[in-house]
PQR file with spaces between the fields and no chain letter, atoms N, CA, C, O and H, PARSE charges and radii, in Angstrom:
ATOM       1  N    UNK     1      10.167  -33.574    6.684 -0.4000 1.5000
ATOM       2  CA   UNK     1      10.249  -32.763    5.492 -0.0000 2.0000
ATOM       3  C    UNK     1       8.874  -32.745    4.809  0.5500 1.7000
ATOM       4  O    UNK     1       8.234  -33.795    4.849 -0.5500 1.4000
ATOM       5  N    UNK     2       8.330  -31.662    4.173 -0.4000 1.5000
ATOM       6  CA   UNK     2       7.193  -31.413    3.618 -0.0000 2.0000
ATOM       7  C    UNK     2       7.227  -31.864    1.705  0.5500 1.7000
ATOM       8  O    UNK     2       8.087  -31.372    0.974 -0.5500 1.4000
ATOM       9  H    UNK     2       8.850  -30.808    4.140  0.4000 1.0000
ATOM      10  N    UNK     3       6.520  -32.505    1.357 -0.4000 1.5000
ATOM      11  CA   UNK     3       6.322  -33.472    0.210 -0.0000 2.0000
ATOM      12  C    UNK     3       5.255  -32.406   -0.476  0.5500 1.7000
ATOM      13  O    UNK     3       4.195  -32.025    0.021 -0.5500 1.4000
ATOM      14  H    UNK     3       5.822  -32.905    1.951  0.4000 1.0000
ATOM      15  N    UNK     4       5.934  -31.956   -2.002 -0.4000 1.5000
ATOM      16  CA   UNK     4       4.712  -30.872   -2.601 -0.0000 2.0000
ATOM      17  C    UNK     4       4.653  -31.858   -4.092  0.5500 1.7000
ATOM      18  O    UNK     4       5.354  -32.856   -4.261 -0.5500 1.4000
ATOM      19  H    UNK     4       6.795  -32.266   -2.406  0.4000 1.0000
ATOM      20  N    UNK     5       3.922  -31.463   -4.827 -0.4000 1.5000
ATOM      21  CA   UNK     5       3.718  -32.108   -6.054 -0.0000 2.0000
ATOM      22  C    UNK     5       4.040  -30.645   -6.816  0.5500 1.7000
ATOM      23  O    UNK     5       3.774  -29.536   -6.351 -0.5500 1.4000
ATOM      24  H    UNK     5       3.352  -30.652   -4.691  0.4000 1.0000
ATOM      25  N    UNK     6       4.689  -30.934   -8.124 -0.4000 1.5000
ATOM      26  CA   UNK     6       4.353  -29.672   -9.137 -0.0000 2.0000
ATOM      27  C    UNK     6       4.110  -28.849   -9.150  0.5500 1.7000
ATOM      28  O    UNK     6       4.751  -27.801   -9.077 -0.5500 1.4000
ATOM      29  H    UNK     6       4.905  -31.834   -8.501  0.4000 1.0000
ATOM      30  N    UNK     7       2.735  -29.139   -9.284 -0.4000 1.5000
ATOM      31  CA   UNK     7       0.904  -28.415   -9.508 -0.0000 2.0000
ATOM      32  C    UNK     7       1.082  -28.014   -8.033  0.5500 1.7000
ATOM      33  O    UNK     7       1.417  -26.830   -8.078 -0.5500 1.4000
ATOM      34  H    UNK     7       2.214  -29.990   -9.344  0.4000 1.0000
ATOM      35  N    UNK     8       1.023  -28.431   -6.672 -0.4000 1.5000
ATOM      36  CA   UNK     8       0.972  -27.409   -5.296 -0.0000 2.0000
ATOM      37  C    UNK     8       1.680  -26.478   -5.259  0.5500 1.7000
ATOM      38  O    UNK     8       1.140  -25.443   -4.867 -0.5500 1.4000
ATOM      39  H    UNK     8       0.752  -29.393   -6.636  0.4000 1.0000
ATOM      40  N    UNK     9       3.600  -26.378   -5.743 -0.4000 1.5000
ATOM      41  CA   UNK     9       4.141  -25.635   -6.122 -0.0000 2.0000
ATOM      42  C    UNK     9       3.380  -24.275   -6.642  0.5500 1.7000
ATOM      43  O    UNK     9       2.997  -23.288   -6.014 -0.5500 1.4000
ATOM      44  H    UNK     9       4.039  -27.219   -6.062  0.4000 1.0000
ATOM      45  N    UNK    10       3.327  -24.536   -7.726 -0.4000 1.5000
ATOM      46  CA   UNK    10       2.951  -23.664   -8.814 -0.0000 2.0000
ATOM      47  C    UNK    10       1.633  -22.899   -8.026  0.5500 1.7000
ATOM      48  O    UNK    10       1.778  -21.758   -7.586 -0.5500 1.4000
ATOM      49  H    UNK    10       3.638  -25.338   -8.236  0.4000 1.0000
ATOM      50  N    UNK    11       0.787  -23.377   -7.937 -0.4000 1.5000
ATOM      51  CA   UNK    11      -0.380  -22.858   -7.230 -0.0000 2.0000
ATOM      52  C    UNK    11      -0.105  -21.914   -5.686  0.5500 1.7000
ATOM      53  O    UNK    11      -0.764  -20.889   -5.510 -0.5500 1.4000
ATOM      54  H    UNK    11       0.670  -24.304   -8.295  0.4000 1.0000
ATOM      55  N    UNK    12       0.807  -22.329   -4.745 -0.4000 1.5000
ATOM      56  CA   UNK    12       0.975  -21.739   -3.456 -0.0000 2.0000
ATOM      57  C    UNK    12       2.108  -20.317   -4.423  0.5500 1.7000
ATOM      58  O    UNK    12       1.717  -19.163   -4.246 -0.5500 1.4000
ATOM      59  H    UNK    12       1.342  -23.162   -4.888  0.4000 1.0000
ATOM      60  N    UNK    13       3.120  -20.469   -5.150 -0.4000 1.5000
ATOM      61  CA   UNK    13       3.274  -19.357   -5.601 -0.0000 2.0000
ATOM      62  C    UNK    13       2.196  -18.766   -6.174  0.5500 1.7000
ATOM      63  O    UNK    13       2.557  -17.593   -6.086 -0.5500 1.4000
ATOM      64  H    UNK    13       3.438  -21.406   -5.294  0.4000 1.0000
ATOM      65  N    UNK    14       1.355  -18.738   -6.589 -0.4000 1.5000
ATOM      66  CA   UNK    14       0.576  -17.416   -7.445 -0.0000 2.0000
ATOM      67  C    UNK    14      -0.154  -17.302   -6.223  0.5500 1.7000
ATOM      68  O    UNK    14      -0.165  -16.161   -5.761 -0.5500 1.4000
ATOM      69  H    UNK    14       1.061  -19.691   -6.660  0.4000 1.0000
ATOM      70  N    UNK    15      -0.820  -18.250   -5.520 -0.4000 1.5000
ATOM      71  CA   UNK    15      -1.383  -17.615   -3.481 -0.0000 2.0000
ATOM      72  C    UNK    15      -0.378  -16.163   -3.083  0.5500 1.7000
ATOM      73  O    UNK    15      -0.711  -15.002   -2.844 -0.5500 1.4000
ATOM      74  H    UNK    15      -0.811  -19.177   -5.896  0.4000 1.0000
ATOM      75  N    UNK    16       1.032  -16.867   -3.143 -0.4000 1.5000
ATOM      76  CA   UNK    16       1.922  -16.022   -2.326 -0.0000 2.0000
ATOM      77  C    UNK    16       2.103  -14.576   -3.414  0.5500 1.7000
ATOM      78  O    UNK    16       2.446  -13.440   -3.087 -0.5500 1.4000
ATOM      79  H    UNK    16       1.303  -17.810   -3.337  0.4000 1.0000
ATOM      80  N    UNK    17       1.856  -14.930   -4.339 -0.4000 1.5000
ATOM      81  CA   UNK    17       2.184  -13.291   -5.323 -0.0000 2.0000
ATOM      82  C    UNK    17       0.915  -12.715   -5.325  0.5500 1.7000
ATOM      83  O    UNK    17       1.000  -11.544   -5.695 -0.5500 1.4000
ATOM      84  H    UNK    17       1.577  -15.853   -4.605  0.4000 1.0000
ATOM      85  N    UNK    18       0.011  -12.981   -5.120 -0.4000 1.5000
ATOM      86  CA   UNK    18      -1.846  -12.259   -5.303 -0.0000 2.0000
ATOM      87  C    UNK    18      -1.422  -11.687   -3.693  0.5500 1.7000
ATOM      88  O    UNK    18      -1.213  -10.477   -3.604 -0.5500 1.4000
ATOM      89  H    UNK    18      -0.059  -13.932   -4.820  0.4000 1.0000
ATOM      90  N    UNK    19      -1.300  -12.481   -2.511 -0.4000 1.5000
ATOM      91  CA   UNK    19      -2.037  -12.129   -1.082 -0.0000 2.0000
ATOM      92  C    UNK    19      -0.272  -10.542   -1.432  0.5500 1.7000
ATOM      93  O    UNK    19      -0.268   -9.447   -0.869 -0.5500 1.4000
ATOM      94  H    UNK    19      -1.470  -13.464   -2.583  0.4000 1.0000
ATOM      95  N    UNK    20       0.600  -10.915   -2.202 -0.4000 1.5000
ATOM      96  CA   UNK    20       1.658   -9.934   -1.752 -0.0000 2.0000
ATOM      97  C    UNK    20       1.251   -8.615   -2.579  0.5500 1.7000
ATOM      98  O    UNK    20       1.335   -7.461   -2.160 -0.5500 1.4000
ATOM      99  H    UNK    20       0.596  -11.804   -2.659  0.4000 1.0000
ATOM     100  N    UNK    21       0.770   -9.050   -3.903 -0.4000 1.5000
ATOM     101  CA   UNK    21      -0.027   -7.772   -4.773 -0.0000 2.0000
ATOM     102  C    UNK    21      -0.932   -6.863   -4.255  0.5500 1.7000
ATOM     103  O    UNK    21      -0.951   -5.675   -4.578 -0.5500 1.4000
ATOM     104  H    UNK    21       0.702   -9.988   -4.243  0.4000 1.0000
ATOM     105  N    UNK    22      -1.804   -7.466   -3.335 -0.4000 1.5000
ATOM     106  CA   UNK    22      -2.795   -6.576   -2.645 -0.0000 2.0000
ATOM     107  C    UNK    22      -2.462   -5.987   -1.618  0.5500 1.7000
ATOM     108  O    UNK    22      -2.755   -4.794   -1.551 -0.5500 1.4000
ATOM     109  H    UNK    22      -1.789   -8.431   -3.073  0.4000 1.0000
ATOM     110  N    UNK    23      -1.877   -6.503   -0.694 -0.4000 1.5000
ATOM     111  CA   UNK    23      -1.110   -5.800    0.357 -0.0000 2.0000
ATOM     112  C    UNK    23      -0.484   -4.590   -0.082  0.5500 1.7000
ATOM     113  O    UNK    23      -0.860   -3.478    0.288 -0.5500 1.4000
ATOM     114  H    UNK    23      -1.639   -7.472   -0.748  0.4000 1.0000
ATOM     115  N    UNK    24       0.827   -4.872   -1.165 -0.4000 1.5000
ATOM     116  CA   UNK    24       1.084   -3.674   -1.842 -0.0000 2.0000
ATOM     117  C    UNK    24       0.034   -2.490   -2.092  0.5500 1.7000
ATOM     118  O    UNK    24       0.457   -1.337   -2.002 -0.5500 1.4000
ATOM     119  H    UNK    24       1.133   -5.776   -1.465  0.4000 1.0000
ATOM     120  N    UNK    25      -0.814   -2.631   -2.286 -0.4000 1.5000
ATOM     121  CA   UNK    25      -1.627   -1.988   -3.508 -0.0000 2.0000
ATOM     122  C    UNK    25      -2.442   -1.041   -1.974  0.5500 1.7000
ATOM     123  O    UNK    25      -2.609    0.178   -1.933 -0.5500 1.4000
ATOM     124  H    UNK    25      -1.157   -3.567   -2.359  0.4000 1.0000
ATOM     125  N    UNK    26      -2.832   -2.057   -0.849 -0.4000 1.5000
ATOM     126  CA   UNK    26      -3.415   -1.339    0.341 -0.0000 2.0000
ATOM     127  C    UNK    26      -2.072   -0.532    1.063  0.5500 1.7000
ATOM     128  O    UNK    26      -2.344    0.555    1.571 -0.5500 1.4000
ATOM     129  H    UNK    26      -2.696   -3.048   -0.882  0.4000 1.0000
ATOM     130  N    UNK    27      -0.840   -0.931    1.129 -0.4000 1.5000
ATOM     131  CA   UNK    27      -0.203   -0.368    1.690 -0.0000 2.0000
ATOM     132  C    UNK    27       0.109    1.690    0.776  0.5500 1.7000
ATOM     133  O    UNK    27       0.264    2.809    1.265 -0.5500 1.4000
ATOM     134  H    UNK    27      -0.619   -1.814    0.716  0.4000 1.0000
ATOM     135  N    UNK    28       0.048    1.124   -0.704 -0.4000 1.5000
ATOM     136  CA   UNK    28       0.150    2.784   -1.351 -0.0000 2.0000
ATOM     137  C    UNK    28      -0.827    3.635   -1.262  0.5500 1.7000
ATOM     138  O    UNK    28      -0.705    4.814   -0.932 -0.5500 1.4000
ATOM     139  H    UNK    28      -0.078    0.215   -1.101  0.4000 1.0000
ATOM     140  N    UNK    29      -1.743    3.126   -1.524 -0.4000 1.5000
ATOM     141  CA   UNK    29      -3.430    4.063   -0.994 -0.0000 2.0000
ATOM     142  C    UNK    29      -3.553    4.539   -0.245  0.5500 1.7000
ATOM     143  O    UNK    29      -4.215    5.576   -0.234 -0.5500 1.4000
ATOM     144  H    UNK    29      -1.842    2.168   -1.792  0.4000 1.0000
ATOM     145  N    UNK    30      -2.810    3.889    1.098 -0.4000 1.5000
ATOM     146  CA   UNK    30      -2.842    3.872    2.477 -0.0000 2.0000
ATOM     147  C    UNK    30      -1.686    5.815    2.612  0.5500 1.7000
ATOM     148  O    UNK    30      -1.851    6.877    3.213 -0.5500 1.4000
ATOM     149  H    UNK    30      -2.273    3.046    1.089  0.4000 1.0000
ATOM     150  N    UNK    31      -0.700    5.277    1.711 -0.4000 1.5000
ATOM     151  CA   UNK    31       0.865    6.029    1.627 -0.0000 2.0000
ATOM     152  C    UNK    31       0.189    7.469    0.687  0.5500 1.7000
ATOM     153  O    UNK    31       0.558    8.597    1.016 -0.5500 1.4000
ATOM     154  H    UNK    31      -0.566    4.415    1.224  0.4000 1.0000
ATOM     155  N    UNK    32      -0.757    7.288   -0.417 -0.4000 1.5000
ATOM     156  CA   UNK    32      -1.244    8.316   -1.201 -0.0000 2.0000
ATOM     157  C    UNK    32      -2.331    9.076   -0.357  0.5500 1.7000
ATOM     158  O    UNK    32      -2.355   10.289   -0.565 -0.5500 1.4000
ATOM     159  H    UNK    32      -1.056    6.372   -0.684  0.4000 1.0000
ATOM     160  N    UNK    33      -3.352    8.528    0.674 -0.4000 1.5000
ATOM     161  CA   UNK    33      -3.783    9.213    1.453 -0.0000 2.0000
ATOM     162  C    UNK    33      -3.020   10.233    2.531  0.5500 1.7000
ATOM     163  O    UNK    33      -3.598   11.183    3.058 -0.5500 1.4000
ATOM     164  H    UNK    33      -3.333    7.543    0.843  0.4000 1.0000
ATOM     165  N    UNK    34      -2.341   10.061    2.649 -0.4000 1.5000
ATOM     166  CA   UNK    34      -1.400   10.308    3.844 -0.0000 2.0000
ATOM     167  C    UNK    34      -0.421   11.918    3.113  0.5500 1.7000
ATOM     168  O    UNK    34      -0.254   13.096    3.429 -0.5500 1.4000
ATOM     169  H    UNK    34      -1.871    9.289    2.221  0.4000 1.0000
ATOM     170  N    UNK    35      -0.065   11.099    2.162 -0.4000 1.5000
ATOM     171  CA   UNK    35       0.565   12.466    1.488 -0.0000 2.0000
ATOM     172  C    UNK    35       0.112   13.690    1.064  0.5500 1.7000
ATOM     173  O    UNK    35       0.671   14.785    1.009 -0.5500 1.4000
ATOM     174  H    UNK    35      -0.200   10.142    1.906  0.4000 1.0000
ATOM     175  N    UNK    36      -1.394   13.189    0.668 -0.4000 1.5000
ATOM     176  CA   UNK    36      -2.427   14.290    0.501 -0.0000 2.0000
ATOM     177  C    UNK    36      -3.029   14.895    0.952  0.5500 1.7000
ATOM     178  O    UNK    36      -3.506   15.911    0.446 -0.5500 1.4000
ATOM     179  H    UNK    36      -1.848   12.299    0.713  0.4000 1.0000
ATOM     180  N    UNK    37      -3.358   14.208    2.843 -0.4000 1.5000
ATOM     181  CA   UNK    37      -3.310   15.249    3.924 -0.0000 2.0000
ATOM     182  C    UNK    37      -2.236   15.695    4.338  0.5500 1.7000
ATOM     183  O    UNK    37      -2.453   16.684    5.038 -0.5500 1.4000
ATOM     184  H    UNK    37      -2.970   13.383    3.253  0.4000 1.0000
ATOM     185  N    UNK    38      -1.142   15.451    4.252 -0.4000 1.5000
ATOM     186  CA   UNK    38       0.336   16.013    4.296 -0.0000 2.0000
ATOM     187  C    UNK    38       0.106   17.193    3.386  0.5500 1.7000
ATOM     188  O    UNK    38       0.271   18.293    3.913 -0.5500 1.4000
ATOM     189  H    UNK    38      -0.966   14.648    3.684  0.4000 1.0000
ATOM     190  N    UNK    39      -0.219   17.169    2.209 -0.4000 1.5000
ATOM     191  CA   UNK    39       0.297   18.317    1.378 -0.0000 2.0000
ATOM     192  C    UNK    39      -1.042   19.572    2.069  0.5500 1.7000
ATOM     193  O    UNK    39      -0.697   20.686    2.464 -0.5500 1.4000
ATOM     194  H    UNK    39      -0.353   16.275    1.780  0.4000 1.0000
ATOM     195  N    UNK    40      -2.338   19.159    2.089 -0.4000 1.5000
ATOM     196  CA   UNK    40      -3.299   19.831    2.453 -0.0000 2.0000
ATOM     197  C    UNK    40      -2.872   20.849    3.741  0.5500 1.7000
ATOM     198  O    UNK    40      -3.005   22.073    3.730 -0.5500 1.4000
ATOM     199  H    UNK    40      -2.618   18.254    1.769  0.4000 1.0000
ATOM     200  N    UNK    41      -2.250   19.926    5.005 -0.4000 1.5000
ATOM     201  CA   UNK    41      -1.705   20.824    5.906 -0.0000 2.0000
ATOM     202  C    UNK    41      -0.341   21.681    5.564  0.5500 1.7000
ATOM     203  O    UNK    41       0.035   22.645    6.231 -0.5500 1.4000
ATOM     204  H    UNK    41      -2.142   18.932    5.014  0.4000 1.0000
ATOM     205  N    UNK    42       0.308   21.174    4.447 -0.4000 1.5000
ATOM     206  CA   UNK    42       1.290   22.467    4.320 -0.0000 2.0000
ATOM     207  C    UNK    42       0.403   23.734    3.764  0.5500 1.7000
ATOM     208  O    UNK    42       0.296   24.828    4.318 -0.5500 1.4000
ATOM     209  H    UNK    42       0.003   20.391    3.905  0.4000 1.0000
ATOM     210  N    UNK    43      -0.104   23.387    2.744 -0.4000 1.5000
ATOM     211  CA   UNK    43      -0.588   24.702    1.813 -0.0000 2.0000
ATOM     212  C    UNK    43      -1.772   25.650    3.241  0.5500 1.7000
ATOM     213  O    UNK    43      -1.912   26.869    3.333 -0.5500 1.4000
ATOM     214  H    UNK    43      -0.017   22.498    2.294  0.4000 1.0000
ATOM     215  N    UNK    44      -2.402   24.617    4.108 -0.4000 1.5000
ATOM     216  CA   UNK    44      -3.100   25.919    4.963 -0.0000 2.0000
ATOM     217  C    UNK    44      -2.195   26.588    6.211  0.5500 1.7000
ATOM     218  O    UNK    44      -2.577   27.539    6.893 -0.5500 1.4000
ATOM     219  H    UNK    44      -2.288   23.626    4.033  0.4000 1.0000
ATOM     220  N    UNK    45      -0.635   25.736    6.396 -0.4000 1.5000
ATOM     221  CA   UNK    45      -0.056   26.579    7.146 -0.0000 2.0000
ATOM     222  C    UNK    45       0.814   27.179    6.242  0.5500 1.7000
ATOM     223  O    UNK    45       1.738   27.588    6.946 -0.5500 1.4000
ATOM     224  H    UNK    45      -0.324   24.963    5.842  0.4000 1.0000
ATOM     225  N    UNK    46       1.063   27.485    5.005 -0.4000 1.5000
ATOM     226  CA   UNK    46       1.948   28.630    4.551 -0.0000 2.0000
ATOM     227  C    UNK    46       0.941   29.834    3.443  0.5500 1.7000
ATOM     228  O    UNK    46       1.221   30.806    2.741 -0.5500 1.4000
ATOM     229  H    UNK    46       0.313   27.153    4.433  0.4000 1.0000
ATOM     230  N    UNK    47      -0.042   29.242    3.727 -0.4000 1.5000
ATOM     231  CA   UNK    47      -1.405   30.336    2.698 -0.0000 2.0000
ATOM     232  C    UNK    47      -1.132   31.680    3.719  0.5500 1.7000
ATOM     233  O    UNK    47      -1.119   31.549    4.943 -0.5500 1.4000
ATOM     234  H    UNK    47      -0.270   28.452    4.297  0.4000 1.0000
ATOM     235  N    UNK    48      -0.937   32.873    3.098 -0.4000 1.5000
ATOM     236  CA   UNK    48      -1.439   33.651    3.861 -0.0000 2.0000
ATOM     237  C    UNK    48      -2.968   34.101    4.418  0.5500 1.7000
ATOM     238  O    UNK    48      -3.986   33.963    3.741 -0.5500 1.4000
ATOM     239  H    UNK    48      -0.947   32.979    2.104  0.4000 1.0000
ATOM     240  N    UNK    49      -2.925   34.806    6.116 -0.4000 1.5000
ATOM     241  CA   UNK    49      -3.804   34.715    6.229 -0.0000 2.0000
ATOM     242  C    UNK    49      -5.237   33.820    6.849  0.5500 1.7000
ATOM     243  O    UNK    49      -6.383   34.124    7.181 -0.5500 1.4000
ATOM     244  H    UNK    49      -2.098   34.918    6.666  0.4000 1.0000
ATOM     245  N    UNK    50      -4.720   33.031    6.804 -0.4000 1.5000
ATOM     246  CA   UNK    50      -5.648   31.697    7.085 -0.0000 2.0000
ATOM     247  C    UNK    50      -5.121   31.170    8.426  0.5500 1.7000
ATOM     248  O    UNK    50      -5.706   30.277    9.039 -0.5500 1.4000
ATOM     249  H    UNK    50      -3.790   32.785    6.534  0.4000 1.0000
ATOM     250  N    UNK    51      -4.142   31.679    8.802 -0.4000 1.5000
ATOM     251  CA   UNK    51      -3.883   31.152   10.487 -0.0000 2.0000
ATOM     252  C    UNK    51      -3.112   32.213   11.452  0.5500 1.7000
ATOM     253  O    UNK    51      -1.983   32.365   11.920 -0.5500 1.4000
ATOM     254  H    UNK    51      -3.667   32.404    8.303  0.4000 1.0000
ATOM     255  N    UNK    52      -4.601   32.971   11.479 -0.4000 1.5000
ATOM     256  CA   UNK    52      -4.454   34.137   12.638 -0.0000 2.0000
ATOM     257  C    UNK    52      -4.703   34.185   13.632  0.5500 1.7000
ATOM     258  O    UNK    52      -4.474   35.208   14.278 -0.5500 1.4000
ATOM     259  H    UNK    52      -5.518   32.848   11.099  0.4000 1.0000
């Protein structure tokens, strides 16, 4: 069995909520890029004109 003190507690949670905050944060950027070449290719395949 693994033996923590308090203070290791406390500390490996705010590790585990920072490394999970950023991940988040790369995973939406990641999700907001994506949507915005998503939207870019709808508007040039329903523009008229532009794909003859």
């Amino acid at each position: 069995m693994i033996t923590m003190s308090l203070a290791e507690i406390a500390t490996l949670g705010t590790q585990i909520a920072t490394h999970g905050a950023i991940r988040a944060s790369e995973m939406v950027s990641d999700d907001i890029f994506e949507l915005m070449i998503a939207i870019a290719i709808l508007v040039y395949e329903t523009y008229p004109g532009t794909n003859q």
